[in-house]
C-alpha positions in Angstrom: 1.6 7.9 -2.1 -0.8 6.6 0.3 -3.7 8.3 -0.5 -2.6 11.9 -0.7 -2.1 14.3 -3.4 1.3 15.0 -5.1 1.4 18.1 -6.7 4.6 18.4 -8.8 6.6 21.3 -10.4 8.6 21.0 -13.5 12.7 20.7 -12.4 14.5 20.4 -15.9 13.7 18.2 -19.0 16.5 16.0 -20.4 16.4 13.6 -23.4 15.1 11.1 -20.2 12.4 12.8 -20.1 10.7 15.5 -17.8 12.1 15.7 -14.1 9.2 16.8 -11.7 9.8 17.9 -7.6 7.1 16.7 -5.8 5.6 18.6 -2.3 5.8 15.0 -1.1 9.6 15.9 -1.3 10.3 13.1 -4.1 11.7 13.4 -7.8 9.6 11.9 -10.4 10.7 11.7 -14.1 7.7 11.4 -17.0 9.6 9.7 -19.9 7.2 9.3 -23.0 6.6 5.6 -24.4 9.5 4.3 -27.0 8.0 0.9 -28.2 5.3 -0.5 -29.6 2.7 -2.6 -27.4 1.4 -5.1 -30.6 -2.1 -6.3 -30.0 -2.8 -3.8 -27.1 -5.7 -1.7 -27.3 -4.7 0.5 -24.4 -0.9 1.0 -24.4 0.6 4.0 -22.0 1.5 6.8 -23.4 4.6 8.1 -20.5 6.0 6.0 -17.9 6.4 8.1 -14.7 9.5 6.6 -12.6 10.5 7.6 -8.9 13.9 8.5 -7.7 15.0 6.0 -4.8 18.2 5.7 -3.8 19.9 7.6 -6.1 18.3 5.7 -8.8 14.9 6.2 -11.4 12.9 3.0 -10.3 9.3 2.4 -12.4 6.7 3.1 -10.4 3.9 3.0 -13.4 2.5 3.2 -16.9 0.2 6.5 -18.0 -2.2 5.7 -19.7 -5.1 8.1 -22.1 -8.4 9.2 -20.1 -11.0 10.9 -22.0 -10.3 14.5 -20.6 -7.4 16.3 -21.9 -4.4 16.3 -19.6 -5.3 13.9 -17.8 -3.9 10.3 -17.5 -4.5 7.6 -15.5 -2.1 5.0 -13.4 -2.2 2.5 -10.9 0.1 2.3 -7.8 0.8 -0.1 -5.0 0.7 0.7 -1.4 3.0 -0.5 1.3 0.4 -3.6 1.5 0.6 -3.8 -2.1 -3.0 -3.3 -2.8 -3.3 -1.4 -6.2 -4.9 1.6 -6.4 -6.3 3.8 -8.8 -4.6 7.3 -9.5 -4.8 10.2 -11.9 -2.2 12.2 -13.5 -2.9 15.9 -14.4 -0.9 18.1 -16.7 -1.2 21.3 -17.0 0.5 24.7 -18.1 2.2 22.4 -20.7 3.8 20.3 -18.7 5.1 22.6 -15.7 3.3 21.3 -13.3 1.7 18.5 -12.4 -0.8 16.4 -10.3 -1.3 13.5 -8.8 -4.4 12.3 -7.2 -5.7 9.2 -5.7 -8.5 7.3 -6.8 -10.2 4.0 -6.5 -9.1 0.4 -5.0 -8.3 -2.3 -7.6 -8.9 -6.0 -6.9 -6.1 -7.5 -6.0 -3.7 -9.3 -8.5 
């Protein structure tokens, strides 16, 4: 991602959740959370996965924000400093946004 913004349009949805095609020309799939996270206050609600060679690969957890549609998630970059993003969802669910936000300390 590198800092730009993805913007994503709804491709199909499946019983693997909701395929996206991004203007940065990759897949994404949004697949809602199917266990439990015991003793976590702040659990994600989707995982959002990437297609890469042929093959769905986790890129990150979704997690709540306090505005509605929107979600946040953290991705590395190809120096694997983590990086703060949001996730927008609008006109339920066919489209899509993804937007860069702040550096995280790295771990």
């Amino acid at each position: 991602m590198n800092g730009m913004v993805a913007e994503l349009q709804r491709v199909k949805t499946t019983t693997w959740g909701t395929e996206y095609a991004g203007t940065d020309g990759k897949s994404y799939l949004l697949k809602g959370v199917d266990r439990e996270y015991p003793g976590n206050g702040k659990a994600p609600v989707y995982f959002l996965r990437v297609k890469y060679a042929g093959e769905w690969k986790y890129l990150s957890g979704l997690f709540r924000t306090n505005r509605p549609g929107v979600f946040s998630l953290d991705l590395k970059d190809g120096n694997g400093v983590r990086t703060l993003h949001t996730m927008t969802i609008a006109d339920g669910g066919e489209r899509a946004a993804i937007a860069p936000g702040k550096r995280l300390s790295v771990s």
